[in-house]
N, C-alpha and C positions, 0 to 999 in steps of 0.2 A: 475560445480554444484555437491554437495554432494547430496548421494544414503543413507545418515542414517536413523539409524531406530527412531532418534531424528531430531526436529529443534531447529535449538542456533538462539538468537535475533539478529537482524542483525547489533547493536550496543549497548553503554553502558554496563554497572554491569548488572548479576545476578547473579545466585546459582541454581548448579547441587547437587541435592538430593536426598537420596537414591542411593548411588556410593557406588560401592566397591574400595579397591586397597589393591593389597599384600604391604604385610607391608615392602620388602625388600624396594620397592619405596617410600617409605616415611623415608627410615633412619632409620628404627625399626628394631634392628636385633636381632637374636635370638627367633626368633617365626617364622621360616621357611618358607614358601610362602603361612601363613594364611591370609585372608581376611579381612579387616577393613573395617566396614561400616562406610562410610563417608558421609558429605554433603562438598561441594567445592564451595567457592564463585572467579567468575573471574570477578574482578574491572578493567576493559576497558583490557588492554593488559598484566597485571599481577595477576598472582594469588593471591585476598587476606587474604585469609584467608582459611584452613581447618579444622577441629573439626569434633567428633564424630556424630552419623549421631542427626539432631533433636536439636546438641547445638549452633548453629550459629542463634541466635534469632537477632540479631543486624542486620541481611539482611534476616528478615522476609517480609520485601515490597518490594525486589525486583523480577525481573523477574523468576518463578521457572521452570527447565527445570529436567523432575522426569524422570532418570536411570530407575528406576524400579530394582533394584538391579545387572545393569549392571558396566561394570569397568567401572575405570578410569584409564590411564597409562598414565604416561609421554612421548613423542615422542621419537623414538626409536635410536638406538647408533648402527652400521651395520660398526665391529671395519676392518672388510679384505673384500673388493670387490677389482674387477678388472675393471672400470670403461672404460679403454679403450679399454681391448678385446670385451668388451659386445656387444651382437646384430651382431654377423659378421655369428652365424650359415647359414642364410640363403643362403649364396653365398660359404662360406669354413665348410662346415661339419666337423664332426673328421671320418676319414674310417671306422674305427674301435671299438670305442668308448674306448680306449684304452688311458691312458696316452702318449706311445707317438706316437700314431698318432694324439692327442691334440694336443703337441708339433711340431711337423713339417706343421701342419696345419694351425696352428697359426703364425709361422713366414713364413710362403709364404704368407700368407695372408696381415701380415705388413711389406712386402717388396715392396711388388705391390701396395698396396691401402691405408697405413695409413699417410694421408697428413694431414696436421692439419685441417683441413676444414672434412674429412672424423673423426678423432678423435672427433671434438668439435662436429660434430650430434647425433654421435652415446652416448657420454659422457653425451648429456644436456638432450636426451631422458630417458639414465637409470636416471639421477636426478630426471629427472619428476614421471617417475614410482616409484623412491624410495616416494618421497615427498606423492603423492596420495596414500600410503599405509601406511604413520605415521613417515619415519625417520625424524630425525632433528640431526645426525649427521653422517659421511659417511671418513671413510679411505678407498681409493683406491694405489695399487700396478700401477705403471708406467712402462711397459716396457723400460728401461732404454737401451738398445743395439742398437751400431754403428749409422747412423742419426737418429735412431727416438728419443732418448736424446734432442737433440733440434729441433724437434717438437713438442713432445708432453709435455713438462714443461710449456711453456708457454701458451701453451692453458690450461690444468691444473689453471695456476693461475690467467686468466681470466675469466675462470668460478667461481673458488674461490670466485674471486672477485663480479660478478653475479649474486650468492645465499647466497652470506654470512647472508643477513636477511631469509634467509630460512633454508638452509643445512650448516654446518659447514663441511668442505671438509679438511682432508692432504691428502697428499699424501707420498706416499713410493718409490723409487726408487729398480728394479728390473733387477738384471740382473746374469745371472751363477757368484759361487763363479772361475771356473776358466778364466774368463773374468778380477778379481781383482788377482790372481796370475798369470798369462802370459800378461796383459797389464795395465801394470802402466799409460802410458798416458790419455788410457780410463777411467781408472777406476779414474783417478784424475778429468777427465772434468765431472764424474756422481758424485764427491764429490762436485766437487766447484756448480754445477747445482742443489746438493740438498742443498745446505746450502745457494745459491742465492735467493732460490724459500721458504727457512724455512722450509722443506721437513725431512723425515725420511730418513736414510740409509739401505740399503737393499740387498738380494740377495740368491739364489737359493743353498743348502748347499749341496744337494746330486744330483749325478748325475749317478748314475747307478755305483759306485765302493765303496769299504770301507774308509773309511779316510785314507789317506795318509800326505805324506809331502807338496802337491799341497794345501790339507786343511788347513793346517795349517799355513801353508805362507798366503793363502787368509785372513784370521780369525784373523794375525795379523796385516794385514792389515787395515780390516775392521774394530777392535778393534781401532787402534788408531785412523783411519782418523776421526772415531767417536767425541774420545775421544777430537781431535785437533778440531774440529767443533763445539763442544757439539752438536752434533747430535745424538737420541735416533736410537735404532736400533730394525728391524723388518723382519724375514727371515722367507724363507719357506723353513720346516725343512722335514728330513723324510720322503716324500710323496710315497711311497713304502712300501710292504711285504717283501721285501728283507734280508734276511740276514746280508747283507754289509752297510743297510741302517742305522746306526746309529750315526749319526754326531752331534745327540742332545746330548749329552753329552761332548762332544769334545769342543759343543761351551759353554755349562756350566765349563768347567775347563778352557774358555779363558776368561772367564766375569770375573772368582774369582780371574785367575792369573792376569787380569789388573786392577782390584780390579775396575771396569766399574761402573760408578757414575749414567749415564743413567739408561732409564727405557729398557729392553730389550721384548719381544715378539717373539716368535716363533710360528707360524703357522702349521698345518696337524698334522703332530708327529705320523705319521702312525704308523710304526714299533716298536714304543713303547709298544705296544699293544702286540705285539708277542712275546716281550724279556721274558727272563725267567723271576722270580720272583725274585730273588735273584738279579738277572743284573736291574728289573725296579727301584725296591726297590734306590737300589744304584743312579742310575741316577734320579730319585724321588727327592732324598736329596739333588744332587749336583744343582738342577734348584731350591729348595727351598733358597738353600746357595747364591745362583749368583741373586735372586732374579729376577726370567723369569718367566711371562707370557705366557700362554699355550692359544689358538684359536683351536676348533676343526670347522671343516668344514663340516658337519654330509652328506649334501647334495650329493655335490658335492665328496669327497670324498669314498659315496656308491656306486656312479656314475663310479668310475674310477677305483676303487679298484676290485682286485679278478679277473678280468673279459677275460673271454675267451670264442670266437665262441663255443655253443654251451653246453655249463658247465654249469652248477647255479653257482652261487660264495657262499662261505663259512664263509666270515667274512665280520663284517661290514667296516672296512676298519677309522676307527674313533680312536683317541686319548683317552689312560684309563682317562678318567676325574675324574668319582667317585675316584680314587686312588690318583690323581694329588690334588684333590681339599681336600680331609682326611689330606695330608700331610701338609695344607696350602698355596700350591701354587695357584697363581692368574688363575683360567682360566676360560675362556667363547665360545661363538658361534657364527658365522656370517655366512653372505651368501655366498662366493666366487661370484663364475663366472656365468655371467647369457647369459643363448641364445649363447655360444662361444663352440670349440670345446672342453672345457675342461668341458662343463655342459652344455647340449643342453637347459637347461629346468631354473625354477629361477625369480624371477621378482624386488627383491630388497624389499620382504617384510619380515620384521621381526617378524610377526604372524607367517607368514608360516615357517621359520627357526626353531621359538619358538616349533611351533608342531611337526614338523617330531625332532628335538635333542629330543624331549620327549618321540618319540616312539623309535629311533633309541640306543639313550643313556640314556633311562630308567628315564629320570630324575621322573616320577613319583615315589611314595610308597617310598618318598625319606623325609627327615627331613631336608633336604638341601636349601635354598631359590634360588632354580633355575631360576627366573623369574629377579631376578640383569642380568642374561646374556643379556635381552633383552635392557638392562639399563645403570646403575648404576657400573657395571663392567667394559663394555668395556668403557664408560664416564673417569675411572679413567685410565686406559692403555693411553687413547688419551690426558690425558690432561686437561678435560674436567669438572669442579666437578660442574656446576649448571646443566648439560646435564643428561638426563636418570635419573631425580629422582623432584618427587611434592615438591616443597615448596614455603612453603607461602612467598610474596615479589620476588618472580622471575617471568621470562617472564610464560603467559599461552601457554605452547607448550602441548596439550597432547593428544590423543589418545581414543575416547568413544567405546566402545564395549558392544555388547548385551549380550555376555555372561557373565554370572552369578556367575560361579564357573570355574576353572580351566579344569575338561570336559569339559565345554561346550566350553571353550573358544579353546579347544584344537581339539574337537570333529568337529567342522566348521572351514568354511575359515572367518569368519565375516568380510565377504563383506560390510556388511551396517553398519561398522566402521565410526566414526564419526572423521576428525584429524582438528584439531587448531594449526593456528599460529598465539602466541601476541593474542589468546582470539577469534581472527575470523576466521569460518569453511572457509574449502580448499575444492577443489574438490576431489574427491577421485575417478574420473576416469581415470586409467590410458591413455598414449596417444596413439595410435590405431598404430599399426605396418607398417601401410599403409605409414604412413611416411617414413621409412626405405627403402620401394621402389628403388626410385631414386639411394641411393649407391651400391641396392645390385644391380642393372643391369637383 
C-alpha cells in the first residue's frame, strides 16, 4: 500500500497537473537543474504525452491528479550497489568501522554463510527496498572469489530474471586485481562466468601498495579478456588516502594503450582528491582521453574514510567531481553498500543518495544539472537510454514527490513519495527487517 501524499486512479489514462521536473530529466540541457512546470498525461502504462503546464487540453476529461507544484522524476538508476554483501551487519559488524576491518569481516562472513539460498534473501529484500523507494534500475558488484563464483551468478540471473518487469539488474564481477595476476585459471573461470551470465568485468585495483608490475600484468589482463569477450569494464579504484593509492591513472594509460572500445567505469577514486594539482590535472585528462566514467560513493565513502578511534576525521573521503565533471568527464553517484560492514547504514534509495552528495559534494550554488546523477547519467554508463529520463511514448516509470523546489526536496526524506511502475502505484513500504531474522541466527 502506498503512503503518498497523492492518490493515482486505480486504472486507465489521466493527467498529473501542476508537476515540476528538472529539466536535465526531460533531455533539456543547458538550463542546469531549473524547474519545468509541467502537466503529464499517463495513457494506461505509457507516458503519453508531456507539455507546459495548462497546454495539454486534449486530456481535459480525463481523470486529474493536482501535484500542487510537486515533482515529477523518472525512477531512479542506482549505477554501484553491492547487492550481495547487503543486510549481513546484523550477525558480522565491521570491529572497527575501518576499511579493513570491512574487509575481513566480510569475507569470514561469506565463507561461512553465503549459500545461494542465504544470497538470494538477502539480495531479493535489498530489491524490494530499492523498488519501494523509486529505483527501476540497479548495478550490483558480485563477489567473484574462490566457490562463491558459482554460487552467487546464478542466483544473480534468476533474480534478473524475476524483476526484469520491475528492476533492470547487471551485474559486475568482483574480485582483487592480484587474484587476475597470480591465478590465471580463476580468473579465466570469472571471465567465462561473466560473459555466460552477459555480466560486466571487474575487480579491486588498489590494495594497500603503489603500482607495481603485479598491476600491470593484472590490467593487461583485464584489458584483453575484456576486449576478447566484448565485456565493458567496471573497477573499484583508489579507495584510500594513501599516497601509494593511485592506480587510476595507470588504468587510464591501459584503456588508451589498448585503445579499449568498451564503456569503462571506475568507482571511489578517493586519492584523487589528495593529489596535487598539477598530478590531478594530468590524470583529469588521461580519463577524459580513455574515455572513463567516475562513481563517487559520497555515503559510504565518509563512512570509511579518515577514520580512527577517537580523531574527528578531516576530509571527506569523496572523488573531486566538480573538477572531473569541468573537464568533461562522465560522472555520477550511487549508493554502495547497505546494512554490510562496509556501511552499516543505506537503504537503496536514491533521494537519500541525491541529498547527502548535495551536502557532502556541494552539488548546490552549482550551474551544473546535478539531478542527471539520480537518472539519466548513470542510465547511459549502464546501457540503458529510455531508463532515468520522462518521455513521451515510453513506459510510465516515475517517481512523485511533494517537494517543490530542490530544498525542499533535499531538505526531507520524502517519505510520502509516490513511485509507478507501467502507470500503476507500488507500495512504498519498505520490507520490515524482521524478515532477516531467520539468517541472522
Amino acid at each position: 500500500m502506498s503512503r503518498g501524499f497523492v492518490e493515482l486512479p486505480s486504472g486507465g489514462a489521466y493527467r498529473l497537473s501542476n508537476a515540476r521536473i528538472p529539466a536535465p530529466l526531460l533531455g533539456r540541457d543547458g538550463e542546469g537543474d531549473a524547474l519545468i512546470d509541467c502537466d503529464v498525461v499517463i495513457d494506461g502504462k505509457r507516458i503519453g504525452a508531456v507539455g507546459p503546464r495548462g497546454s495539454l487540453a486534449a486530456a481535459a476529461d480525463l481523470p486529474v491528479v493536482d501535484l500542487r507544484d510537486g515533482m515529477v522524476l523518472p525512477r531512479f538508476v542506482d549505477v554501484h550497489t553491492h547487492l550481495d554483501k547487503g543486510h549481513i551487519w546484523s550477525r558480522s559488524p565491521n570491529p572497527d568501522g575501518g576499511f579493513f576491518g570491512a574487509r575481513e569481516a566480510v569475507g569470514a562472513d561469506r565463507e561461512l554463510r553465503w549459500t545461494a539460498e542465504d544470497v538470494r534473501i538477502r539480495m531479493d529484500f535489498a530489491l524490494r527496498c530499492a523498488l519501494a523507494h523509486g529505483t527501476g534500475a540497479v548495478r550490483t558488484h558480485i563477489d567473484s572469489i574462490g566457490k562463491q563464483t558459482a554460487i552467487s551468478w546464478p542466483v544473480f540471473n534468476a533474480l534478473r530474471e524475476e524483476w526484469k518487469d520491475r528492476i533492470a539488474l547487471q551485474a559486475v564481477s568482483l574480485c582483487p586485481s592480484d587474484i587476475i595476476a597470480d591465478d590465471e585459471e580463476q580468473f579465466r573461470h570469472i571471465v567465462e562466468t561473466v560473459a555466460q551470465y552477459g555480466g560486466i568485468l571487474g575487480a579491486v585495483t588498489f590494495l594497500g601498495r603503489a603500482p607495481d608490475e603485479k598491476l600491470h600484468l593484472a590490467l593487461e589482463r583485464l584489458f584483453e579478456a575484456a576486449a576478447a569477450h566484448g565485456l565493458d569494464l567496471d573497477l573499484h579504484v583508489d579507495e584510500s588516502d594513501s599516497a601509494d593509492a593511485r592506480s587510476l591513472e595507470v588504468i587510464a594509460d591501459a584503456a588508451i594503450r589498448h585503445k579499449f572500445k568498451g564503456r569503462i567505469m571506475a568507482g571511489h577514486c578517493c586519492s584523487l582528491a589528495l593529489a596535487s594539482d598539477e598530478d590531478r590535472k594530468r590524470i583529469i585528462d588521461k580519463i577524459g582521453t580513455a574515455g572513463m566514467a567516475i562513481v563517487s560513493l559520497p555515503m559510504c565513502n565518509m563512512y570509511l574514510q579518515d577514520r580512527s578511534a577517537g580523531r574527528t576525521p578531516r576530509w571527506r573521503g569523496v572523488a573531486p567531481l566538480h573538477e572531473l565533471d569541468a573537464a568533461g568527464v562522465t560522472v555520477t553517484v550511487a549508493s554502495d553498500n547497505t546494512r554490510d560492514p562496509f556501511y552499516a547504514y543505506g537503504d537503496l534509495d536514491m533521494v537519500e543518495v541525491f541529498r547527502e552528495a548535495t551536502r557532502i559534494l556541494h552539488f548546490d550554488h552549482s550551474s551544473r544539472p546535478w539531478t542527471k546523477t539520480m537518472g539519466p547519467t548513470s542510465a547511459d554508463v549502464m546501457g540503458l537510454p529510455k531508463h532515468g529520463r520522462i518521455i513521451a511514448g515510453e513506459r510510465a516509470d516515475l517517481v512523485l514527490l511533494n517537494g517543490r523546489t530542490l530544498s525542499e526536496l533535499v531538505a526531507r526524506p520524502q517519505t510520502d513519495r509516490v513511485v509507478t511502475v507501467a502507470g500503476r502505484s507500488v507500495s512504498t513500504l519498505p520490507p520490515d527487517y524482521r524478515e532477516l531474522d531467520p539468517i541472522h541466527g
